[in-house]
C-alpha positions in Angstrom: 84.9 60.6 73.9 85.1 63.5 72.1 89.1 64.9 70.5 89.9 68.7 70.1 93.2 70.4 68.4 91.9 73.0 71.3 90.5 72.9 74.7 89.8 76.7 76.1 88.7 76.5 79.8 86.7 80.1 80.6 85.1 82.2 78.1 85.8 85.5 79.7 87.2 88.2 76.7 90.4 86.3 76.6 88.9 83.0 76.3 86.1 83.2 73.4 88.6 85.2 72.0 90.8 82.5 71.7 88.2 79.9 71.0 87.0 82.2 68.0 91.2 82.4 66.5 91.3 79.0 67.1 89.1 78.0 64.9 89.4 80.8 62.2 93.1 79.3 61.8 90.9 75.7 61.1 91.4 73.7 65.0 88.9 71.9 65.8 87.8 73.7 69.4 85.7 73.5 72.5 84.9 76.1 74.9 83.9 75.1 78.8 82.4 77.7 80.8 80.8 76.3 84.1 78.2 79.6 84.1 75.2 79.3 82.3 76.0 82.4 80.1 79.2 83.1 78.2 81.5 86.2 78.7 83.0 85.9 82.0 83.8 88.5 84.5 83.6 91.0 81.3 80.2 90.8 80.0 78.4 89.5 83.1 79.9 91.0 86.0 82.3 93.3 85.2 82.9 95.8 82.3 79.9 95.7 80.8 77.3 96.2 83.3 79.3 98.5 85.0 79.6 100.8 82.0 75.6 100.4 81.3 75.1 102.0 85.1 77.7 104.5 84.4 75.8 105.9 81.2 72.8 105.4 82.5 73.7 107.8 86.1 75.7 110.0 83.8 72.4 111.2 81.7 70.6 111.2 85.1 72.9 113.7 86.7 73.1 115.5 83.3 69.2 116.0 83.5 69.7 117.2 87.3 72.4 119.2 87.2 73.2 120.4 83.1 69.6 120.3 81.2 68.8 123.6 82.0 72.1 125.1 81.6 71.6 124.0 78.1 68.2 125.7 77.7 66.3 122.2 78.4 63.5 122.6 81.0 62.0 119.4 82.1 59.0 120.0 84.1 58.1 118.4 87.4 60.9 116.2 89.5 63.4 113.8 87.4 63.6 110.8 89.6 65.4 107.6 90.1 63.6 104.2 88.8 67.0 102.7 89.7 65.0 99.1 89.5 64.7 100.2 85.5 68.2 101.3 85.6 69.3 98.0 86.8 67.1 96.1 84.6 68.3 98.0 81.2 71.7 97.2 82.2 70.5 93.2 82.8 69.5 93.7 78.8 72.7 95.1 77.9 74.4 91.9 79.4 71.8 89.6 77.8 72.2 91.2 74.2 76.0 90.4 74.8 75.9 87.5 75.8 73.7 86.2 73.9 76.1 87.6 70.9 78.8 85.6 72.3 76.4 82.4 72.0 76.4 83.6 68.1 79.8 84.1 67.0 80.0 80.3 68.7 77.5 78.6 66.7 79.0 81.0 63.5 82.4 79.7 64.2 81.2 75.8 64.6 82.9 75.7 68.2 81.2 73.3 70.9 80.5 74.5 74.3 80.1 73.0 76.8 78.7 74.0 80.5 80.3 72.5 84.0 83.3 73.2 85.8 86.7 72.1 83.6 89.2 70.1 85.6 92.0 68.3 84.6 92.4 65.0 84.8 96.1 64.5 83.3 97.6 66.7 80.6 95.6 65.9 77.5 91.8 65.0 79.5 89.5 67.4 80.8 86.8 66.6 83.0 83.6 68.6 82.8 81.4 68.6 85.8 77.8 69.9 84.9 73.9 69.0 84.6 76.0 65.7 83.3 79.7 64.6 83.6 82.0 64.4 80.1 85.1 64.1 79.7 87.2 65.3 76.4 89.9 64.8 75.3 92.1 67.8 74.0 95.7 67.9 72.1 96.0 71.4 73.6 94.3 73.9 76.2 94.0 77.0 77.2 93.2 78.2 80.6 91.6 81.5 80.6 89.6 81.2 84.3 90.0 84.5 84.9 90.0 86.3 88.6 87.9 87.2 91.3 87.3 89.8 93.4 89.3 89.6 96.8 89.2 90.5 100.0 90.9 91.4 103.2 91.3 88.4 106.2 88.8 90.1 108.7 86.1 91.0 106.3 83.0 89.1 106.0 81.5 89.9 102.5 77.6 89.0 103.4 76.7 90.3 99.7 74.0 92.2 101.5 75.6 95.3 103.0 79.1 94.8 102.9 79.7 93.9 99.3 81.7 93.3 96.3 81.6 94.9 92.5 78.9 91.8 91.9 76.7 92.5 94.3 77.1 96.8 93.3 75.6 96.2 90.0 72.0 94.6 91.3 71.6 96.7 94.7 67.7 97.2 95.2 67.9 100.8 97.0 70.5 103.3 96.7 72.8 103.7 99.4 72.6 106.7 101.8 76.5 106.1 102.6 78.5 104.0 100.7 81.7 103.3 101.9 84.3 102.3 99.3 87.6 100.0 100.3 90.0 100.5 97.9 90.4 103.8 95.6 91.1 102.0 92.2 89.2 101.5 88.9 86.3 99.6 89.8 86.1 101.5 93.2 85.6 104.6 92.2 83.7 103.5 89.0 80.9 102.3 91.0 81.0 105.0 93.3 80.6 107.5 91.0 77.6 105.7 90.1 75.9 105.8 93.4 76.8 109.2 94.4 75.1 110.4 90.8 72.5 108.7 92.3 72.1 110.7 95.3 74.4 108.4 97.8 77.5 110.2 100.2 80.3 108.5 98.6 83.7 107.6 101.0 86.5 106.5 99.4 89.1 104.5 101.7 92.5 103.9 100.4 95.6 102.2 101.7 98.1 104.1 99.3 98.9 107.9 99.5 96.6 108.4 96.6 93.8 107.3 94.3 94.6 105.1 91.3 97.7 104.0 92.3 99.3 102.6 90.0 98.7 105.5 87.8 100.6 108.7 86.3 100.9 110.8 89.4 99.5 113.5 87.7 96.8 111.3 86.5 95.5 110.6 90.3 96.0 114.0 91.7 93.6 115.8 88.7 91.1 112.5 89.2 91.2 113.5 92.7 90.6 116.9 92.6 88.0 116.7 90.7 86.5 113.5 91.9 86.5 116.3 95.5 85.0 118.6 93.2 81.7 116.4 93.1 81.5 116.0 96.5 83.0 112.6 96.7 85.2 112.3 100.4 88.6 111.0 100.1 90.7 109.2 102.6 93.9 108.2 101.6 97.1 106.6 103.0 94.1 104.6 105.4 94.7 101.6 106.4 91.8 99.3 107.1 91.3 97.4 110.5 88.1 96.2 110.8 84.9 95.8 109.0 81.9 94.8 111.1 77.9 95.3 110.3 75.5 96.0 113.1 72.3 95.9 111.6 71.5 97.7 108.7 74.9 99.9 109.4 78.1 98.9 108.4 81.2 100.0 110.8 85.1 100.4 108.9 87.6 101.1 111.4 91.0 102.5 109.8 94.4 104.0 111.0 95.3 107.5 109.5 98.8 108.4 108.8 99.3 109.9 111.6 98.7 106.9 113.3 94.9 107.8 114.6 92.1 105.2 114.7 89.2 106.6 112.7 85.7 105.2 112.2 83.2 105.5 109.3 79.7 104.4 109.7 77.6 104.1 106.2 74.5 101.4 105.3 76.8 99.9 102.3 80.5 99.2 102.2 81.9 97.8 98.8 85.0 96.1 98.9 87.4 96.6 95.9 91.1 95.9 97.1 91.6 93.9 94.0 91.1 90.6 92.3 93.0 87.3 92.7 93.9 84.5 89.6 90.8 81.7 90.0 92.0 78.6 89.8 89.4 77.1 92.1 88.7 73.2 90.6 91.0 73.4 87.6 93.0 70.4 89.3 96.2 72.0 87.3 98.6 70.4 89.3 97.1 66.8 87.7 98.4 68.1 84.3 101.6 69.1 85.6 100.5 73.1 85.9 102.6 75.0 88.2 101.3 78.0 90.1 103.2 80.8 91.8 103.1 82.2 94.8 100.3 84.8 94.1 98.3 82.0 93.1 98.7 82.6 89.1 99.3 80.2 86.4 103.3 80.0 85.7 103.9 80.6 82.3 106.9 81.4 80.0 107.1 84.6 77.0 105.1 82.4 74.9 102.4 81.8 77.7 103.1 78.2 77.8 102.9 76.3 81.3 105.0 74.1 82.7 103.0 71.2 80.9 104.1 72.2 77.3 100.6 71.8 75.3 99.0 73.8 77.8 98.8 77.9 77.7 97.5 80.2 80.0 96.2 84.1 79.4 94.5 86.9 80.9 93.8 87.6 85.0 95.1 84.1 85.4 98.7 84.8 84.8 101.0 87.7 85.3 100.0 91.3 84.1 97.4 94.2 84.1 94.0 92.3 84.8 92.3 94.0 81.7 90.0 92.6 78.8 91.6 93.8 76.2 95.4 92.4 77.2 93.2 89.2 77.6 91.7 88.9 74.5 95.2 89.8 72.9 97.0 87.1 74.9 94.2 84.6 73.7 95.0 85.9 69.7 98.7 85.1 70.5 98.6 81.7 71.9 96.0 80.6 69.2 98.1 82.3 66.0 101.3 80.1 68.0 99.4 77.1 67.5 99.1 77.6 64.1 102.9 77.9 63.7 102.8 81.3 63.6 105.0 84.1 65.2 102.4 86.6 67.0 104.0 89.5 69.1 102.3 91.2 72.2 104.0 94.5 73.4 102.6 94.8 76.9 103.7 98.4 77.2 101.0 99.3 75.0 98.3 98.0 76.7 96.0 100.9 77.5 94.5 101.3 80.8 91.2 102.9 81.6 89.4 104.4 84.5 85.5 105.3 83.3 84.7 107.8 85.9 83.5 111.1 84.4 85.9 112.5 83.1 87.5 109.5 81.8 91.0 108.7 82.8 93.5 106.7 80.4 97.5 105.9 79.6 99.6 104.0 77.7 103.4 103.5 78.0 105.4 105.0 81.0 104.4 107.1 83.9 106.7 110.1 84.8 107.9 108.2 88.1 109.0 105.2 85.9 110.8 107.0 83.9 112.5 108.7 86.7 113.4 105.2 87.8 114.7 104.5 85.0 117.3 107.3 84.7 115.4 108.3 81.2 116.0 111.7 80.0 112.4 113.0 79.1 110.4 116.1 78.3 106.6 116.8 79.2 104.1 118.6 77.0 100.4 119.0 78.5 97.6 120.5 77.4 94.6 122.1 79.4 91.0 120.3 78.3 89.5 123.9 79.4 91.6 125.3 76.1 89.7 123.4 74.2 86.5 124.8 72.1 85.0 121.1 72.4 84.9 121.1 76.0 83.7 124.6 76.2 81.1 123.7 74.1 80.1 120.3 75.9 80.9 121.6 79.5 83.6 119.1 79.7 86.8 121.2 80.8 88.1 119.1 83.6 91.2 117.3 83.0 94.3 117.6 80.4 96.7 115.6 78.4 100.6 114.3 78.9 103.0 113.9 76.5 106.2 112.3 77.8 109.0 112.3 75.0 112.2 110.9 74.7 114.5 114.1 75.6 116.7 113.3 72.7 114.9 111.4 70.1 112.1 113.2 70.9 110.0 109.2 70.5 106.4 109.5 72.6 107.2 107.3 75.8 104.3 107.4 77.3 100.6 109.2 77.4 98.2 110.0 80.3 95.1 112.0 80.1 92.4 113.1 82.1 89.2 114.3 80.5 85.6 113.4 78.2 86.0 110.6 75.9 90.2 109.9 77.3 89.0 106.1 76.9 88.6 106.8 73.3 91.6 109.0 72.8 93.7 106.8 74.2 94.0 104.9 70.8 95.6 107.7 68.6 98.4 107.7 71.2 98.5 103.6 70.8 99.2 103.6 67.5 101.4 106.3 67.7 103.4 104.6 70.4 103.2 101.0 68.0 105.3 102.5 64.9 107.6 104.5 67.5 106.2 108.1 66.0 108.0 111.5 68.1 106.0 114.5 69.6 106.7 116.4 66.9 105.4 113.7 64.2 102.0 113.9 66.3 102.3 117.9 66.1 102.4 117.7 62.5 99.6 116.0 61.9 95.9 117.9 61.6 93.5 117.0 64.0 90.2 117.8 63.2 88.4 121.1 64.9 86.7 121.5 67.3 87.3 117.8 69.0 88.9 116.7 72.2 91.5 115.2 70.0 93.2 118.0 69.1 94.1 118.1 73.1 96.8 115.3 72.0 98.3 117.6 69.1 98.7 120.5 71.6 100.0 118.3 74.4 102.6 116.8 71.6 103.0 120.8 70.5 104.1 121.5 74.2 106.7 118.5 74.0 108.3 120.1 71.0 110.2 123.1 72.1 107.2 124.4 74.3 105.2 125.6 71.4 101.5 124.9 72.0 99.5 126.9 70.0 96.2 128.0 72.5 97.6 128.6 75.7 
């Protein structure tokens, strides 16, 4: 039987993450991933693939709509080959992939493929082509979630889907009917109604992206009605039946009126739940809650003390990058370390066009809170960049402590927002004030300098181009 320092269990972002600290810091680690390629939910499923088909439909619709704005004339008619689409994004996965299968080898970690399930607190089981059992001193679960579902709903992965299913459809829909108004939700409908599809957006909440700024959701919603796409908030879903080739969602209004939307596709995206299917944590003493995630303390240590969990599987945003830094922490702990997360600087992303992103707190938080605060925002139609790129949609938000004048929090709306994000990030991680931001030069023209004005119009009001 083979003996670890380190046993990771999934090797979604979190988990080769931590697999790949682990053995920088000199552990002797294994990785288990019962899939036959590495990456997880991420690179296979997920983030990756989806962002392919969102690039790909954005230079589609950009040859449809914006070429010959821009004095490019493209004879003939610019088509679909959405079978090419889909199989350029089945490359991006498999370069990605296949890089994760590289930094393994590079960092002399042994995977190994089946399904990881405990058999006490220091033996793993691994169910695959053959059954082996390790044995580890410590593990990491990092199993990541799944999408889930409502009670009634049968997801056939043929018309009424999930996000899987929405990356490798064969046609593209006439109607697709999205449950649930969040990230991947309207991600993947913006990529089908670039396409050519009606896109109807179902959502249980009064508004889109939830969890969001305020702000945030009502400019993403504007201008998400703005391209055509048909909103239907504060909805709540009854029924979900498929007769056919058509697929029937029965919701209540807020009124309290039964309405019906008829479409050939319905994709389901109401969220993801903690997997834990097969781990057999309870065999090495691993609590869950009630939700179904791994317990775990501020350290990320279990209830069995040599095993951690991180990522979708335990509390907190269900995002990569809070994965792979939860994974970083838990390894550098190991090694006697003292690593340090701040989970209100975890940035969150929505990759529609325009971009949506945030850090920190949201105005209604803050409100909560009783915090004194200030706003600055900036226009991205101010902007020479956007002019010049025809991205003016959207703005940025600078909330400011009212008295110390310290950044608190950062929303924007607008091109390359995913990107921006990060100035604010760092300006949020060594506590800098609006006015430290408004000091600084941003180069011109860039959609940058949106975060200077915004942090301008905290300051005393005193943005400099509107």
């Amino acid at each position: 039987m083979s003996s670890y320092d380190v046993a990771v269990i999934g090797s979604g972002p979190g988990g080769y993450v931590a697999a790949i600290r682990c053995a920088q810091l000199g552990m002797k680690t294994a990785l288990i991933e019962k899939y036959a390629t590495l990456g997880g939910t991420c690179l296979n499923v997920g983030c990756i693939p989806s962002k392919a088909l969102l690039d790909s439909s954005h230079h589609y619709e950009d040859a449809v709509k914006h070429f010959e704005e821009h004095g490019i004339d493209i004879p003939g008619e610019i088509k679909v080959n959405l079978k090419k689409m889909i199989a350029r994004k089945q490359s991006v996965v498999d370069q990605t992939t296949g890089g994760i299968d590289f930094l393994m080898k590079k960092n002399n970690i042994d995977v190994y493929q089946g399904l990881g399930s405990f058999k006490d607190a220091t033996h793993i089981t691994i169910s695959g082509e053959e059954t082996t059992e390790i044995e580890a001193k410590n593990t990491i679960i990092a199993t990541g979630s799944k999408p889930s579902s409502l009670p009634f709903i049968t997801i056939d992965k043929e018309r009424i889907i999930t996000s899987t299913e929405a990356l490798k459809l064969k046609e593209v829909p006439k109607h697709l009917i999205v449950i649930g108004g969040g990230v991947i939700g309207l991600e993947l409908g913006q990529v089908y109604k670039r396409l050519g599809a009606e896109v109807s957006v179902v959502e249980y909440a009064d508004r889109i992206v939830p969890t969001m700024d305020a702000g945030v959701s009502k400019e993403l919603n504007k201008v998400l009605k703005k391209q055509k796409f048909k909103m239907n908030v504060s909805h709540q879903v009854n029924a979900v039946e498929r007769v056919g080739d058509e697929v029937i969602v029965k919701a209540t209004n807020k009124k309290g009126q039964e309405v019906e939307f008829k479409g050939d596709y319905c994709l389901v995206c109401v969220g993801r739940r903690p997997y834990t299917d097969g781990l057999n944590a309870e065999a090495a003493g691993v609590k869950l809650d009630e939700r179904g995630r791994v317990e775990v303390n501020d350290h990320l240590q279990t209830t069995a003390s040599n095993i951690y969990a991180i990522g979708d599987v335990v509390k907190g945003a269900m995002l990569a990058h809070k994965a792979e830094e939860e994974g970083v922490f838990v390894a550098e702990t190991l090694a006697g370390q003292k690593p340090h997360i701040d989970y209100n600087l975890i940035p969150g992303v929505v990759y529609t066009w325009p971009e949506v992103a945030a850090v920190g707190k949201t105005e209604e938080q803050l409100k909560e809170a009783g915090v004194a605060y200030k706003v600055g925002q900036f226009p991205m139609r101010a902007l020479g960049r956007s002019r010049a790129s025809m991205d003016i949609d959207g703005f940025v938000k600078v909330l400011a402590d009212k008295a110390t004048d310290e950044i608190l929090g950062v929303h924007m709306v607008g091109a390359r927002a995913a990107d921006m994000i990060a100035e604010a990030v760092v300006a949020m991680e060594y506590r800098a004030s609006a006015e430290d931001i408004s000091r600084m030069s941003h180069a011109h023209p860039t959609f940058t300098e949106a975060i200077k004005e915004a942090a301008l119009a905290a300051t005393d009001d005193r943005a400099l181009h509107i």
